[in-house]
C-alpha positions in Angstrom: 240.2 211.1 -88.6 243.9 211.9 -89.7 246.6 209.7 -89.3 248.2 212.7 -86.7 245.6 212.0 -84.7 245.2 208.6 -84.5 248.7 208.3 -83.4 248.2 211.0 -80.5 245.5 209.1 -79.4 247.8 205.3 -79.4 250.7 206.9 -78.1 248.9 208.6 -75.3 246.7 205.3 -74.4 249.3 204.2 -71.9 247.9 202.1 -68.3 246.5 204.9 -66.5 243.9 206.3 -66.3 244.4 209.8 -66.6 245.8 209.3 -69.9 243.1 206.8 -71.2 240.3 209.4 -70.5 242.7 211.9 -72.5 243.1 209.5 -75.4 239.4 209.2 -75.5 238.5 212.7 -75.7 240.8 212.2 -78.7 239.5 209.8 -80.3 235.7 211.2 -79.9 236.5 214.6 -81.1 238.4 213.0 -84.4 236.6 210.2 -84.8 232.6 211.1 -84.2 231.7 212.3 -87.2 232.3 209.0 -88.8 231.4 206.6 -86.3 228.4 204.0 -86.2 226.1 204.5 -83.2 228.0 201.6 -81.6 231.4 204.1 -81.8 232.9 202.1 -84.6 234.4 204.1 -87.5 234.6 203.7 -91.2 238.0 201.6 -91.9 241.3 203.7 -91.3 244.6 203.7 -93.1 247.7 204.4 -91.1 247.3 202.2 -88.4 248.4 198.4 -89.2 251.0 197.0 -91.6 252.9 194.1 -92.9 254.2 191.6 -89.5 255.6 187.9 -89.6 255.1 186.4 -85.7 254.1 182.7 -84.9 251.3 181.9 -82.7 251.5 180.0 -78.8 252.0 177.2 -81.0 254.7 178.1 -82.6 252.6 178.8 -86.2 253.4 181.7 -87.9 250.7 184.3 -88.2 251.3 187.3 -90.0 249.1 190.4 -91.6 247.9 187.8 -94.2 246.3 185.8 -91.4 244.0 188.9 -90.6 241.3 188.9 -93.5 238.6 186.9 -92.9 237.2 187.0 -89.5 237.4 190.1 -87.3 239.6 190.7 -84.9 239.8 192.6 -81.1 243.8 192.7 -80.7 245.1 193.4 -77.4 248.8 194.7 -76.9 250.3 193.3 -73.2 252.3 191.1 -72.1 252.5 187.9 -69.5 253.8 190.0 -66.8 251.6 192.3 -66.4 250.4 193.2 -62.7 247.1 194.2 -63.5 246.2 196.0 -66.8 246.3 192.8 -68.8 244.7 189.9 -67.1 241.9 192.8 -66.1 241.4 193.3 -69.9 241.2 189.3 -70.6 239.1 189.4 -67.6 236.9 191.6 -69.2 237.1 189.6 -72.4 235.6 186.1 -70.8 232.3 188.0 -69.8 232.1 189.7 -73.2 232.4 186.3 -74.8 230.0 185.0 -72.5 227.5 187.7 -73.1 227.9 187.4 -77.0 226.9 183.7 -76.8 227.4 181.9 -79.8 228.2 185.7 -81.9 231.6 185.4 -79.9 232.8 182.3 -82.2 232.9 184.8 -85.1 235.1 187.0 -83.4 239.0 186.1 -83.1 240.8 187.6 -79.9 244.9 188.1 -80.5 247.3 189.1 -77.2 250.5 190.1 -78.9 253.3 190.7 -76.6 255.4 193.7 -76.0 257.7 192.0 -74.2 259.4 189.2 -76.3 262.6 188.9 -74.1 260.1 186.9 -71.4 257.2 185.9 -73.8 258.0 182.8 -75.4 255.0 180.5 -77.5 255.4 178.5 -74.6 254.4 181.1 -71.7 252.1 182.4 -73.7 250.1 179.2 -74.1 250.4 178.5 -70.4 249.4 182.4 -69.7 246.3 182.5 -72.0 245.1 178.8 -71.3 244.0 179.9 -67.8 241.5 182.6 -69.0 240.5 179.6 -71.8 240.9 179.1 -75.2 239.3 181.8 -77.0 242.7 183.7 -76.8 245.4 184.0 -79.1 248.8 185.0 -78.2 251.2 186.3 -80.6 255.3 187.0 -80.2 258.5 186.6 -82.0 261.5 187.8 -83.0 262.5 191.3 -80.6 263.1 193.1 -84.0 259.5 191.8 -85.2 257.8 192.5 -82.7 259.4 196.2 -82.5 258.5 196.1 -86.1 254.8 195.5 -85.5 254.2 197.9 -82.3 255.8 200.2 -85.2 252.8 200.1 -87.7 250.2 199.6 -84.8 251.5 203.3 -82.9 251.7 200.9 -80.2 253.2 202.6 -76.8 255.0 200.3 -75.2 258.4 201.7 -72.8 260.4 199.3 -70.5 260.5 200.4 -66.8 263.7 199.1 -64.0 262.6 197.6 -60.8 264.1 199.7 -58.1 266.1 196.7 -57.1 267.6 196.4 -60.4 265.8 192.5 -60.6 263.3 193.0 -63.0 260.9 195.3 -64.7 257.4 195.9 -65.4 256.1 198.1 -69.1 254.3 201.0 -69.4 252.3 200.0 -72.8 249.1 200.8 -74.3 245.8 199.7 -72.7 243.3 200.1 -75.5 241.7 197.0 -77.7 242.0 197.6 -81.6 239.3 196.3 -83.4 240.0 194.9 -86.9 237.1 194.5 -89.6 237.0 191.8 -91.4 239.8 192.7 -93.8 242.0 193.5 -91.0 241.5 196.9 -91.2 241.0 198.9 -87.9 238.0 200.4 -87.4 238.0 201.5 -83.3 239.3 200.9 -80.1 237.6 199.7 -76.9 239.2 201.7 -74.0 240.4 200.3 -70.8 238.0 199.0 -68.5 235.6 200.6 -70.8 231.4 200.3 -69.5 230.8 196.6 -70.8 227.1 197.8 -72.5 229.4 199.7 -74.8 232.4 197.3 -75.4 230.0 194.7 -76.1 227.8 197.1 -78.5 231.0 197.3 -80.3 232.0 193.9 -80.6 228.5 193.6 -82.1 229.0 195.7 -84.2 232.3 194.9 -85.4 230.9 190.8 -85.9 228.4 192.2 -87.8 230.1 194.4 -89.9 
């Protein structure tokens, strides 16, 4: 897979699904030929770079953090009407399904939306779907920084009564080998046989 394609397919991957099926047919046509049976791939360069954010805690966590435990990262944010908490949704049965496997696995929510997404909403946000969750957020320019390297979509979009706003941002999960180097994607409301095949995978890698 080049690096032209991969971030077609990340740019494309925004919240509905018309483009998600699009960035799929991407990703398989690219990716296939070096992908596990579960759909992972061999590890990529190009997507993924240097970041300093802190935690819901307030603890910094940066690229350095990443090596040593694999990682599903999720890019949303607290606001979200429904393409987030129906990802972390998802998550909780995939963690319930992988049993004990699941503890190997580390789960990261970084924001697109720093202006609103303090340590402290995020704990409160990600504490009622449990505590297998980390959020991630910081500095506006950081986080810009980070969607960056990632090819992360992520575009800001006015409430018609000019109170608020809602963002149009990528829906897929990046999965991380152990050495924080991505590897796959698990698409939006993906079948959960194959999202959990490739969490599997990915713990076992």
């Amino acid at each position: 897979m080049n690096l032209k394609a991969i971030r077609l397919f990340l740019w494309v991957m925004v919240a509905v699904a018309a483009v998600v099926a699009g960035g799929f047919a991407v990703y398989t046509k690219f990716g296939k030929s070096a992908a596990t049976e579960a759909g992972l791939s061999k590890p990529m360069t190009g997507i993924g770079g240097p970041f300093e954010l802190i935690d819901q805690t307030g603890k910094p966590f940066t690229d350095k953090s990443l090596p040593g435990q694999p990682t599903a990262m999720f890019f949303g944010y607290t606001h979200c009407p429904d393409v987030c908490p129906t990802t972390l949704g998802e998550a909780q049965v995939w963690f319930k399904d992988l049993g004990p496997a699941a503890d190997k696995l580390r789960f990261v929510f970084v924001t697109v939306d720093p202006e609103r997404d303090t340590p402290e909403v995020m704990k409160g946000y990600l504490g009622a779907f449990g505590d297998r969750f980390m959020g991630l957020t910081g500095a506006a320019d950081k986080v810009a920084a980070m969607l960056k390297s990632y090819h992360v979509f992520s575009r800001k979009v006015p409430d018609p009564n000019g109170k608020d706003y809602t963002l149009d941002h990528t829906a897929a999960i990046y999965l991380l080998d152990a050495q924080g180097r991505f590897v796959g994607i698990i698409n939006y409301q993906e079948e959960t046989a194959k999202a959990e095949a490739k969490l599997k995978a990915l713990i076992g890698s």
